[in-house]
C-alpha positions as CSV (number, residue, x, y, z in Angstrom):
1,X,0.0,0.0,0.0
2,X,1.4,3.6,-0.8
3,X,2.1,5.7,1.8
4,X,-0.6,8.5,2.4
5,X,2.2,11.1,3.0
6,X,3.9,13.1,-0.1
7,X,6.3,15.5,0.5
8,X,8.6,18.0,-1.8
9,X,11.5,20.0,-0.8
10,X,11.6,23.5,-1.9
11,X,14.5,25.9,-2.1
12,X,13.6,29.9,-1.6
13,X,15.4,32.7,-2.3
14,X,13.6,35.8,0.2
15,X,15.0,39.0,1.0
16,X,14.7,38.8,4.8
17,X,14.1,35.7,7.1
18,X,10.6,37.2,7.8
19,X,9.9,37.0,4.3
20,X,10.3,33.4,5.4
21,X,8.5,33.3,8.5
22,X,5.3,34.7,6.8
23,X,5.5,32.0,4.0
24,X,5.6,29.3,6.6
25,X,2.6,31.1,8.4
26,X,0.3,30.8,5.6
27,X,1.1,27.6,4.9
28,X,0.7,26.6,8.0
29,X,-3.1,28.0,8.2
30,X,-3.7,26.7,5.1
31,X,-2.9,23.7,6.6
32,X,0.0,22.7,4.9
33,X,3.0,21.4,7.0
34,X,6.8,22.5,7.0
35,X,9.6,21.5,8.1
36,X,13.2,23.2,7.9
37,X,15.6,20.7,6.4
38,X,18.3,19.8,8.4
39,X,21.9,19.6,6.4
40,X,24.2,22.0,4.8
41,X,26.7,23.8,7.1
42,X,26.4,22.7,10.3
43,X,29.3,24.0,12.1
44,X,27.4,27.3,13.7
45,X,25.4,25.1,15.6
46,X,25.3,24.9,19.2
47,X,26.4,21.4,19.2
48,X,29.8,22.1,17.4
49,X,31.2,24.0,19.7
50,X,34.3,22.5,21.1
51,X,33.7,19.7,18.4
52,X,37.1,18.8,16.4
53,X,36.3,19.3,12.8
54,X,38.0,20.7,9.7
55,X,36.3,22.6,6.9
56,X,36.7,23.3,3.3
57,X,36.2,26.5,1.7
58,X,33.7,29.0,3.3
59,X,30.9,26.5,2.6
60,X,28.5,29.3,0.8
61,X,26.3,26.5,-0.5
62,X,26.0,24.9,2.6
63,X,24.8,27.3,4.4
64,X,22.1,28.4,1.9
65,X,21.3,25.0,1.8
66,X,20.6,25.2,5.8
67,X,19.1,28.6,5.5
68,X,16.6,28.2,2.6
69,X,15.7,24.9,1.9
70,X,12.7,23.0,3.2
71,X,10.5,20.3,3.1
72,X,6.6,20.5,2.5
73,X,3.7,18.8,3.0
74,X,4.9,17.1,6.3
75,X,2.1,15.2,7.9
76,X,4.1,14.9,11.7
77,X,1.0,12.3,12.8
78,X,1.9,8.7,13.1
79,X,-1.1,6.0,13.1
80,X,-0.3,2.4,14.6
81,X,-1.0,1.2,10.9
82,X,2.4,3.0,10.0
């Protein structure tokens, strides 16, 4: 059986990170669900600091990648069928 759940991963490019913020609001009351993806540069989170790690370049993409990409249609509910 196919799974009911269908999801797509969009990249943006907005001028401000409210632009953002009121994208994922009206999706959100349209009832569409988001979620930020998590990848790209991860290095300015809280969990690297201290962490040994060696980087590359100035990982541009990577961080746009965190930034600006995310996934919708997320359906967060799990039944006991799934």
């Amino acid at each position: 059986m196919a799974s009911p759940i269908s999801l797509s991963a969009a990249a943006i490019r907005a001028a401000s990170s409210s632009n953002i913020f009121e994208l994922f609001t009206c999706l959100y009351q349209n009832r569409v669900g988001t979620r930020l993806l998590f990848a790209g540069n991860l290095t300015p989170q809280p969990c690297m600091i201290g962490a040994n790690y060696r980087m590359s370049g100035e990982l541009t993409n990577t961080g746009n990648v965190m930034n600006n990409v995310f996934w919708i249609g997320v359906q967060a509910v799990l039944s006991r069928e799934m």
